[in-house]
C-alpha positions as CSV (number, residue, x, y, z in Angstrom):
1,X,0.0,0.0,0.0
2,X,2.9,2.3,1.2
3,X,4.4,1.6,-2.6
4,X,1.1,2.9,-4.0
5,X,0.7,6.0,-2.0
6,X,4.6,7.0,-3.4
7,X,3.6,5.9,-6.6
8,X,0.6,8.6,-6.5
9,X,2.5,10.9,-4.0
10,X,5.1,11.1,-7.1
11,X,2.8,11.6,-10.2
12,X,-0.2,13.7,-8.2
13,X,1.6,15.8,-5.0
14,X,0.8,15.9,-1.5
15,X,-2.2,18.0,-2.2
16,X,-3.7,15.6,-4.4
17,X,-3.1,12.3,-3.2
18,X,-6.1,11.0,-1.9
19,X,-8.0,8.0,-1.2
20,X,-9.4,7.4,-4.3
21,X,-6.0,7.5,-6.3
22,X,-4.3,5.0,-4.0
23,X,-7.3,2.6,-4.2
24,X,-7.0,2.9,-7.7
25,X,-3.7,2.2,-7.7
26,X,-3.4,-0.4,-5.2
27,X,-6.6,-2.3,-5.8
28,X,-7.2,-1.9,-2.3
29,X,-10.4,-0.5,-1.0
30,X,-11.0,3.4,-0.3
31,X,-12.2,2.1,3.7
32,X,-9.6,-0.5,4.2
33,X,-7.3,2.6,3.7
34,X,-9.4,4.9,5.1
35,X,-9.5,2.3,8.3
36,X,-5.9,1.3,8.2
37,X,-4.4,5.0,7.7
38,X,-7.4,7.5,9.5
39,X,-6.9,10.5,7.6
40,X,-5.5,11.0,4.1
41,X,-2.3,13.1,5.6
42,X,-1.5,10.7,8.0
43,X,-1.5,8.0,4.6
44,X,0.7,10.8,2.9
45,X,3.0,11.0,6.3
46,X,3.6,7.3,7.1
47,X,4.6,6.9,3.0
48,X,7.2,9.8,3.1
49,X,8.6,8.4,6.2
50,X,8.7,5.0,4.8
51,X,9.9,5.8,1.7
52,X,13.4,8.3,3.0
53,X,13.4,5.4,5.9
54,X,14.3,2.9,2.7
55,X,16.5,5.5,0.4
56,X,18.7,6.0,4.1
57,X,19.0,2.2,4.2
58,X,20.0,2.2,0.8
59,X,23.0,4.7,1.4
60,X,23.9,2.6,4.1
61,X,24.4,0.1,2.3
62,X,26.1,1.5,-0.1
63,X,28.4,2.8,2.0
64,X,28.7,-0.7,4.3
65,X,30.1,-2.4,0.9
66,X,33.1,-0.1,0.5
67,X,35.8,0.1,2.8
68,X,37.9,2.5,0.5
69,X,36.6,6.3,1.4
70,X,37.1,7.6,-2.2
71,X,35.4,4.9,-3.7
72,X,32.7,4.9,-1.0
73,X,32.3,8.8,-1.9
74,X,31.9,8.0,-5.5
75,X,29.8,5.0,-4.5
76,X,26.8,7.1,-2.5
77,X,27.4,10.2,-5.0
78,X,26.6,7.7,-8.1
79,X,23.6,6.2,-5.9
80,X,21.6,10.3,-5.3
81,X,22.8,10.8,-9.2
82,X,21.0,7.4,-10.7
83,X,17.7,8.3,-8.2
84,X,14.6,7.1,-10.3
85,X,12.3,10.2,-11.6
86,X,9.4,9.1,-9.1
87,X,12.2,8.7,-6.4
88,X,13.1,12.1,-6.7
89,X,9.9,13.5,-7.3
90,X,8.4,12.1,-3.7
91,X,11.9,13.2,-2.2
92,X,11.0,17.0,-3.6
93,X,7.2,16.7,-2.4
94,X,8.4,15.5,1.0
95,X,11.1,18.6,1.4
96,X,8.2,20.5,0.3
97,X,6.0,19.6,2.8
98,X,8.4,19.3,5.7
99,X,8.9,23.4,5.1
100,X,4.7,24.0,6.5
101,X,4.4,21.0,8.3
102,X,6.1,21.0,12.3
103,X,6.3,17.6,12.6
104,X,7.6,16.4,9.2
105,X,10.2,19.6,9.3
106,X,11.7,17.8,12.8
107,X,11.4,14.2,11.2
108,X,13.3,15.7,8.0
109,X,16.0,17.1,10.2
110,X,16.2,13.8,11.6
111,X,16.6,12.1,8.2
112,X,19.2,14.6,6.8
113,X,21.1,14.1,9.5
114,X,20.5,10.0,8.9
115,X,21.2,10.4,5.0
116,X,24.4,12.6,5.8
117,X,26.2,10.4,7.6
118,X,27.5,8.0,5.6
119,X,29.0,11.0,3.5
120,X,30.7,12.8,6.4
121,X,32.0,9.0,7.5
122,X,33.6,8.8,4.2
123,X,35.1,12.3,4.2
124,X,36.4,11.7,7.8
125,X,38.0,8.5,7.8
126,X,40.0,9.7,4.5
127,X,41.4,12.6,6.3
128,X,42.1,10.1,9.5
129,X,43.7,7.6,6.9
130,X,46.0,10.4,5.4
131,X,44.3,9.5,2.2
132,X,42.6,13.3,1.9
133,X,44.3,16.6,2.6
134,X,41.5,18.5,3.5
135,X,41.2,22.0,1.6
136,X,38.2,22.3,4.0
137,X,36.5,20.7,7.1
138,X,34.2,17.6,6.6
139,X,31.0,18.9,7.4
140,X,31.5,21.9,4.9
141,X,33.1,19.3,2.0
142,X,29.8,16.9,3.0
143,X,27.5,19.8,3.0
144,X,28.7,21.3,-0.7
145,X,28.6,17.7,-2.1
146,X,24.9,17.0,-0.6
147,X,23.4,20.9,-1.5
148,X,25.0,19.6,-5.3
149,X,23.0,17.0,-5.6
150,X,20.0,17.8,-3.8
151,X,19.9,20.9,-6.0
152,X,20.2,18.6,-9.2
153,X,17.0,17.0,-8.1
154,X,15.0,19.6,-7.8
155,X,16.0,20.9,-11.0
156,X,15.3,17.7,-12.7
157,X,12.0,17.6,-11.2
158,X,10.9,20.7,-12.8
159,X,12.7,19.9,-16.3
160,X,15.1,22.6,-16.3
161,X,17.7,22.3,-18.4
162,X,20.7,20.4,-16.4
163,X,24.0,18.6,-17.3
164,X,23.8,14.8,-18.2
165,X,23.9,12.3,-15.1
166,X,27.5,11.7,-16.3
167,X,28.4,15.3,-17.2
168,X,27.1,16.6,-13.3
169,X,29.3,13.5,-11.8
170,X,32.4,14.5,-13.9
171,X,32.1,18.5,-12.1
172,X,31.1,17.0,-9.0
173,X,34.4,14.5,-9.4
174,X,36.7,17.3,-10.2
175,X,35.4,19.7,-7.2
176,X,35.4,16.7,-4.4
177,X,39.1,15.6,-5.6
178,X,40.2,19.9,-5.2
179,X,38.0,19.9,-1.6
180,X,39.7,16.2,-0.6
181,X,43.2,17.0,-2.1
182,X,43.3,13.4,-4.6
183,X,44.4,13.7,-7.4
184,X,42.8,12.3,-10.9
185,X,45.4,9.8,-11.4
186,X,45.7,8.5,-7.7
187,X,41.9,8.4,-7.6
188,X,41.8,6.1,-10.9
189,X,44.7,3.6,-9.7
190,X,42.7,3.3,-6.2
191,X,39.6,2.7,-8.3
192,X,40.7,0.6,-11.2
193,X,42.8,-1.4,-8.7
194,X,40.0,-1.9,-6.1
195,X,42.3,-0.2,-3.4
């Protein structure tokens, strides 16, 4: 059901998500939802939490699978970058929402602070490892990288013109090795050798 309420949440808004569309949708019945959910925000609600709850444990993953902190950095970057369209559309419609709404603002603190992490680990443990010479401090590297691409998914949400996936990675490349002090080439051996 959760899936279905995304899926409308994505195409429709927060505004217009309602009962009927999820029904339709989900082939489950208006007062099943209706019973299961109360009200239509609270349906709207639980799905937005549900749904950054899962893109979170995504990240983490990612990041959990490489113990290099470049690669791990290029790893979560690619992740936000390859987002599906309805993925970033129901990301934009909850950061929308949390900006009128009390209690999703504090639960989106929550989750950017969640979603960040794995980022700032990254950045950290590179300049612990010697493997970074940090132009700048973690939290401001983490912070520039995260506004990029948060800032690519809005504008890809409203169809304004923006670099390729591949072109926006290449700048976002280039800026993270100046902020991290790697170079191109000792970025490339690490990755093509799996170091």
């Amino acid at each position: 059901m959760l899936a279905a309420v995304a899926g409308v949440l994505a195409a429709r808004g927060y505004e217009n998500t309602r009962f009927t569309d999820v029904s339709a949708a989900s082939g489950v019945a208006i007062s099943t939802l209706q019973n299961y959910f109360g009200s239509r925000e609270d349906m709207v609600v639980e799905a937005m939490e549900v749904f950054t709850d899962r893109e979170v444990e995504a990240l983490t993953a990612v990041a959990s699978a490489e113990p290099d902190p470049w690669r791990r950095l290029v790893a979560l970057m690619d992740r936000s970058l390859h987002n599906s369209e309805s993925t970033r559309q129901v990301l934009v419609e909850f950061w929308r929402s949390a900006m009128r709404d009390d209690d999703l603002r504090d639960y989106s603190a929550e989750v950017q602070t969640r979603y960040r992490a794995p980022f700032l680990a990254a950045v950290r443990e590179g300049g612990e490892r010697g493997e970074f010479t940090l132009a700048h401090d973690a939290e401001t590297v983490t912070d520039f990288l995260l506004s990029a691409l948060a800032g690519l998914i809005v504008s890809r949400v409203q169809h304004h013109p923006t670099p390729s996936p591949a072109a926006f990675r290449d700048i976002l490349l280039t800026q993270l090795r100046l902020m991290l002090g790697v170079t191109e080439r000792t970025s490339r051996i690490r990755t093509d050798r799996g170091t």
